[in-house]
Structures are given as structure tokens and as C-alpha cells.
C-alpha positions in Angstrom: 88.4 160.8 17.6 90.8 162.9 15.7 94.5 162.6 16.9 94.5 166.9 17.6 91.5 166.2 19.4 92.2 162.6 21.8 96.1 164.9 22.3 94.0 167.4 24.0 91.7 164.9 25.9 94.5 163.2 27.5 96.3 166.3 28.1 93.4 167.9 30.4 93.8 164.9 32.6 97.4 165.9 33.3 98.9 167.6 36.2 99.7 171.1 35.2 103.3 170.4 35.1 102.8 167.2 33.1 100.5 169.5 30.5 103.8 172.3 30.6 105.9 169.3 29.3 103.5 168.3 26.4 103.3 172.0 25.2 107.6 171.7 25.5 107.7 168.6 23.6 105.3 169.8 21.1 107.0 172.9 20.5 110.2 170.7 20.0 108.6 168.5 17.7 107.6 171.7 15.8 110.9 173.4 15.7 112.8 170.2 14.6 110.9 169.7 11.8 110.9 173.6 10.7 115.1 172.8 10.7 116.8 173.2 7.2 117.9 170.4 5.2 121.0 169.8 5.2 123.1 170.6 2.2 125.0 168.1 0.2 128.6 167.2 1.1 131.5 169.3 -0.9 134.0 167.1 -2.5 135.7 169.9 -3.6 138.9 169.3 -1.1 139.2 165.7 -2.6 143.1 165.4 -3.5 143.8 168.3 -1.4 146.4 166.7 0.4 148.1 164.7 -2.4 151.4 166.7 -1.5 151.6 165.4 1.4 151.3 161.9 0.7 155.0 160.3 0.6 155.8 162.5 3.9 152.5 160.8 6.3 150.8 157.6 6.1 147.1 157.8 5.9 146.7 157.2 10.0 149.3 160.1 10.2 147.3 162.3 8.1 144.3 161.7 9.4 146.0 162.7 13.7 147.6 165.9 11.5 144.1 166.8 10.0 143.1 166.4 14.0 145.7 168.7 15.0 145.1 171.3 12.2 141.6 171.2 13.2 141.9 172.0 16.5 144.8 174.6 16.3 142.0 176.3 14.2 139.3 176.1 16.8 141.7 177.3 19.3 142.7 180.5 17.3 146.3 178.5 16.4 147.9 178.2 13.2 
């Protein structure tokens, strides 16, 4: 039996509600594979803090970069 086929077989023996579920999960299965890939990382910022090196440690930087990044999602600057 072809796996299309046996999916539909045990399917029909379902409750209704079980079947709804299958059709939901299929449909996810669908529209996680149609997602696009995602691109490669940018190192492009690489260095781009060099400046601030003898003022933070890299622990320091890296709660700054934190706080920069969530003053931006909150609209701050």
C-alpha cells in the first residue's frame, strides 16, 4: 500500500475531529517545508566595534549590544 494511500485508510477510521487534526498537521507539514532558506550570515559588522574596545570589556560589550538592541526595539536611541 502506498503511504498517500494507507494515510488516508487510517484517517477514515478517525473521529472527525481526529481527521480535522491530520488535515492541520498536514497542511503544517506543507507550509514548513514551502519556507525560504535562510540566507547566509553577514559578516560585514565584523570589527565594527573595534573603537570601543579599551573603554568595555568583551562581557561589557556584549550587556551594551543588549541594551542598544533593545532601546531599538523599543523606539529608544
Amino acid at each position: 500500500m502506498k503511504t498517500v494511500e494507507e494515510v488516508v485508510e487510517l484517517t477514515k477510521k478517525l473521529p472527525e475531529r481526529l481527521q480535522e487534526e491530520v488535515r492541520d498537521f498536514a497542511r503544517f507539514l506543507g507550509q514548513k517545508r514551502a519556507r525560504p532558506t535562510r540566507k547566509k550570515l553577514r559578516l560585514d559588522w565584523a570589527g565594527g566595534l573595534k573603537d570601543l574596545r579599551d573603554e568595555y570589556t568583551s562581557i561589557e560589550l556584549q550587556h551594551k549590544a543588549s541594551e542598544w538592541r533593545a532601546n531599538d526595539a523599543l523606539g529608544r536611541h
